[in-house]
C-alpha positions in Angstrom: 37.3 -1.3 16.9 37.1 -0.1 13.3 36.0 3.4 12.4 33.4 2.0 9.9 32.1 -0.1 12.4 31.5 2.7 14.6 30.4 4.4 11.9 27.7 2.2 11.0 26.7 1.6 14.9 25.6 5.5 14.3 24.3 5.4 11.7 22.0 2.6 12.7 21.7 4.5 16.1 20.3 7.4 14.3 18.0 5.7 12.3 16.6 4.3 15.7 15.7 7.3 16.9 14.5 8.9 13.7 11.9 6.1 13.8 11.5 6.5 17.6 10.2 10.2 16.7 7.7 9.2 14.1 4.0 8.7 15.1 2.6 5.6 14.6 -0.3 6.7 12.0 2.4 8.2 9.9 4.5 4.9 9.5 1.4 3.1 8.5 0.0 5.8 6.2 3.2 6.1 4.5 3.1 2.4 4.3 -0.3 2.5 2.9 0.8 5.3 0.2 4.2 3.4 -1.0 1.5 0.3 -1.5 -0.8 2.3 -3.6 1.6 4.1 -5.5 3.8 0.5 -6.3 0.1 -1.1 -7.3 -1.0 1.8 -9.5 2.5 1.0 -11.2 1.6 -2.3 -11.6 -1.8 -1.4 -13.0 -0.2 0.6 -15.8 -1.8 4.0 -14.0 2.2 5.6 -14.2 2.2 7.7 -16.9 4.0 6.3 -20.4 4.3 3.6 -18.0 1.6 1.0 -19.6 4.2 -1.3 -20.4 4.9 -2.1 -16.5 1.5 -3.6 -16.3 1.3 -6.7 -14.0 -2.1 -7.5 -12.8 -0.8 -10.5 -10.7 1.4 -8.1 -8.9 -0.8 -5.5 -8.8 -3.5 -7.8 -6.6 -0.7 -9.0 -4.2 0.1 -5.3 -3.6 -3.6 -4.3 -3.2 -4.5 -7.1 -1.4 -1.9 -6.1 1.0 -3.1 -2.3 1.1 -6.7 -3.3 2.0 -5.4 -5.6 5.1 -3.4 -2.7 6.3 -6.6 -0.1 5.3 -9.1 -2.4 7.1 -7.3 -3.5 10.4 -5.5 -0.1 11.0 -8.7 1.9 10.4 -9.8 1.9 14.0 -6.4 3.3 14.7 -5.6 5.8 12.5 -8.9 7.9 12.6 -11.8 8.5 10.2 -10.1 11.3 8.1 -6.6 9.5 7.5 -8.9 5.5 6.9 -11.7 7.4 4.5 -8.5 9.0 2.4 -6.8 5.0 2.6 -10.1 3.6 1.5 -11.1 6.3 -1.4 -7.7 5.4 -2.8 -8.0 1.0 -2.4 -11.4 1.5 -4.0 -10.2 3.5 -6.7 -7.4 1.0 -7.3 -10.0 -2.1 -7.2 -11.9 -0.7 -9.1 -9.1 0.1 -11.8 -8.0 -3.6 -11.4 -11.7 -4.9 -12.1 -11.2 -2.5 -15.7 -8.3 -4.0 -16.8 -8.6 -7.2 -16.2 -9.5 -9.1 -19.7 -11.2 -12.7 -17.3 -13.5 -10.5 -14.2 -13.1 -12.1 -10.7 -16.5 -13.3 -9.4 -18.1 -10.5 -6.9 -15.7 -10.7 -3.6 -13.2 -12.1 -5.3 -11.3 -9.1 -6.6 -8.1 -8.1 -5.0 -8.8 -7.2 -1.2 -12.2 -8.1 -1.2 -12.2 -10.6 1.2 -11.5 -7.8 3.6 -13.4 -4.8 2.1 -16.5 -6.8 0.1 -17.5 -6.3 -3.1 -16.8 -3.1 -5.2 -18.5 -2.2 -8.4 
């Protein structure tokens, strides 16, 4: 047996139990933050950073946030889902402004889960 093999049985072991000691609501919160910071990327919200603007990866990533935000909520409690859902609004509604054509009410990235937002 290798040493890098061992090595990377470890490492991968470690990892394992790293994970292991992490609480379910942070995982999905963290989740939730890495999909609302990559979609306020997308939406040109980075600082100097208009240039990244992609709206159809922006709704992808939102509409991704709000099915994790809506079926989690139960889950995760009222303080940690009212945080998630302040922050999918804000980025709905930051989609709905920079869009040049407006989706139709409901139709607006995650809105099939959340309704409409205005």
């Amino acid at each position: 047996m290798s040493t890098e093999h061992t090595h990377d049985d470890d490492v991968t072991q470690q990892a394992v139990r790293d994970i292991a000691e992490v609480n379910a609501v942070e995982v999905i919160t963290t989740a939730a933050v890495h999909l609302m910071s990559a979609a306020a990327v997308k939406l040109g919200l980075a600082e100097g950073e208009e240039h990244l603007t992609d709206l159809d990866e922006a709704r992808k990533l939102i509409t991704a946030l709000a099915g994790l935000v809506v079926t989690s909520a139960p889950d995760i409690g009222n303080q940690h889902a009212r945080s998630l859902r302040d922050g999918l609004r804000t980025l709905q509604l930051a989609f709905r402004e920079a869009s040049i054509i407006p989706d139709a009410p409901g139709e607006g990235p995650g809105e099939k889960l959340t309704g409409h937002v205005s």
